[in-house]
C-alpha positions in Angstrom: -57.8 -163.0 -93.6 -60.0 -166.3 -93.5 -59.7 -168.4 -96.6 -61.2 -171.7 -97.2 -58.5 -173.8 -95.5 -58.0 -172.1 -92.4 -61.7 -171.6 -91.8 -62.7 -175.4 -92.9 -59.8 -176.6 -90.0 -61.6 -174.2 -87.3 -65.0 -175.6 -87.8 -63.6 -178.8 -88.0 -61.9 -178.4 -84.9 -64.9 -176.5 -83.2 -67.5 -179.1 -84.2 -65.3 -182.1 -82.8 -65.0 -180.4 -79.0 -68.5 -179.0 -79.3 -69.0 -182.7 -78.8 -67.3 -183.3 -75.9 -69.1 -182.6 -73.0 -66.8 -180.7 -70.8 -66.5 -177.0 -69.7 -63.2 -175.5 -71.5 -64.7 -176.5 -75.0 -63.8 -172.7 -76.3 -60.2 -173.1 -75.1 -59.4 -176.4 -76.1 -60.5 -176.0 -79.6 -58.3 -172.5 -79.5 -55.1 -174.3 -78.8 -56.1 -177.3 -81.3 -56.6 -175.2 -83.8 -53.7 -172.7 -83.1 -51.5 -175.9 -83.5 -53.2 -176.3 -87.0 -53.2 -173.1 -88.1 -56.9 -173.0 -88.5 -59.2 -169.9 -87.8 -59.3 -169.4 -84.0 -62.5 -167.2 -84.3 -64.4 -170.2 -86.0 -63.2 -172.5 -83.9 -64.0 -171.1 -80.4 -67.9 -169.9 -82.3 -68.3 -173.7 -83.5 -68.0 -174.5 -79.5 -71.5 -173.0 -79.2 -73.0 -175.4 -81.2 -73.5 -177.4 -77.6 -75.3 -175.1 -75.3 -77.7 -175.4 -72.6 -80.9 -175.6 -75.6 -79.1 -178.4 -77.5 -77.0 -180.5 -74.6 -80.1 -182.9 -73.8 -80.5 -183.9 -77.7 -77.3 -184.6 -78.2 -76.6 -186.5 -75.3 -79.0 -188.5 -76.0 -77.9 -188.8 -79.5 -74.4 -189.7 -78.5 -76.2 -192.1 -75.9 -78.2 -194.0 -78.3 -74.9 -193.8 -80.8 -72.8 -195.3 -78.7 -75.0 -198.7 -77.5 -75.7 -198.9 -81.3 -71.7 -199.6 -81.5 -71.7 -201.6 -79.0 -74.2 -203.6 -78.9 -75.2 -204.3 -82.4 -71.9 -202.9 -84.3 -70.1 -204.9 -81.4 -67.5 -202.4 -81.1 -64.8 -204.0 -78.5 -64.7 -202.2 -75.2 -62.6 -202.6 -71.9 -64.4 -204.3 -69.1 -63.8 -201.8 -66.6 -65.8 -199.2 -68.6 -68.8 -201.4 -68.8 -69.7 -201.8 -65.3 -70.3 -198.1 -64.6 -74.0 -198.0 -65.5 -77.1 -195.9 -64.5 -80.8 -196.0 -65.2 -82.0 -192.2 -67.1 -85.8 -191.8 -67.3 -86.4 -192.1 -70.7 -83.1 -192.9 -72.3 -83.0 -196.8 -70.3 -79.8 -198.3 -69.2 -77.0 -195.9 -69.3 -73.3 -196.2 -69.0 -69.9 -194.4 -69.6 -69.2 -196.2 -72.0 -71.5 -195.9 -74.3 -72.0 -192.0 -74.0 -67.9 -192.0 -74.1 -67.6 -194.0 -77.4 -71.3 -191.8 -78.4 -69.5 -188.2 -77.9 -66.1 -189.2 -79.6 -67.5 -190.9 -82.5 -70.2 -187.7 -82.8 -67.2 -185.6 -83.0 -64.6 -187.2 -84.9 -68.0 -187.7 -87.7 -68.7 -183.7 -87.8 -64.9 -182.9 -87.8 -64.9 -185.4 -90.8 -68.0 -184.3 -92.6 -67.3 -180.4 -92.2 -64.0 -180.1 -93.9 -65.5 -181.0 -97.4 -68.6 -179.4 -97.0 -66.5 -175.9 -95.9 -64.4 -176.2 -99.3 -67.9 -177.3 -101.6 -69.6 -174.4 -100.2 -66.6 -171.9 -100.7 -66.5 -173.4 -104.1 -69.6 -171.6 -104.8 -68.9 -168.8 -103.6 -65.5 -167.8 -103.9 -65.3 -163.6 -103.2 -66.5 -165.3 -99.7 -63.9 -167.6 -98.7 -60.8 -167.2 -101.1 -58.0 -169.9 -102.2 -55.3 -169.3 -99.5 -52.5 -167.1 -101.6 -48.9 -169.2 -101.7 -46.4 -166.9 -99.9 -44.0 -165.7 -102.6 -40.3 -167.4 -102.0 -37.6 -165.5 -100.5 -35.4 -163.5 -103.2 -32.4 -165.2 -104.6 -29.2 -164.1 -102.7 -27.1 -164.4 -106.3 -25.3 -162.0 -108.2 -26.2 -161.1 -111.2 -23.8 -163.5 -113.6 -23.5 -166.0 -110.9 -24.6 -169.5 -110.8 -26.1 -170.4 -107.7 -26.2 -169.1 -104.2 -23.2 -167.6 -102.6 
């Protein structure tokens, strides 16, 4: 049964590798979010938030993110990542480094950004997405008349 906490963790966890521009998005968000108990379902759909209609804008989102930090943020970066650059028509200089710090800063802003919004929206409407229910703790193992456990 989804409730507000395990469905908030899945898109969270969807959104950040829908970000991340490589082919086992689905799975990789699965096993994330499996390790966090969030909902699987909603984390493998959240994947599809990148497809082939919406890959050129954000890359070039992420692209224009990522010089903004380094360049005028002045984000510190390794030299090594710098020097692999291309030319894109359009977009201008390109390089890995700034799409790399673009896609992980993209992602780690949506994770951040979708957890609150999941719980304000549930908030409204609550038959939707319940409160997760506390598990009920394990019966006592005293006797009746004793103090304490065994």
């Amino acid at each position: 049964m989804p409730c507000r906490d395990t469905v908030a963790t899945g898109l969270a966890v969807g959104l950040f590798f829908a970000m991340i521009p490589f082919i086992p998005q689905a799975l990789c968000a699965a096993i994330i979010a499996m390790r966090l108990r969030g909902n699987i379902p909603f984390a493998v759909a959240a994947c599809f938030v990148s497809n082939i209609f919406t890959n050129v804008p954000i890359c070039y989102t992420q692209i224009k993110l990522g010089t903004w930090l380094i360049n005028d943020v002045g984000m510190p970066v390794p030299q090594l990542f710098l020097k692999a650059e291309t030319t894109l028509p359009g977009v201008g200089q390109v390089g890995l480094c700034s799409f790399t710090v673009g896609f992980v800063t993209s992602g780690i802003l949506l994770a951040l950004l979708t957890y609150p919004v999941v719980h304000v929206l549930s908030a409204f409407m609550p038959h939707h997405l319940p409160v997760r229910q506390k598990k009920a703790a394990p019966p006592s193992t005293a006797r009746p008349g004793q103090i304490g456990g065994p």
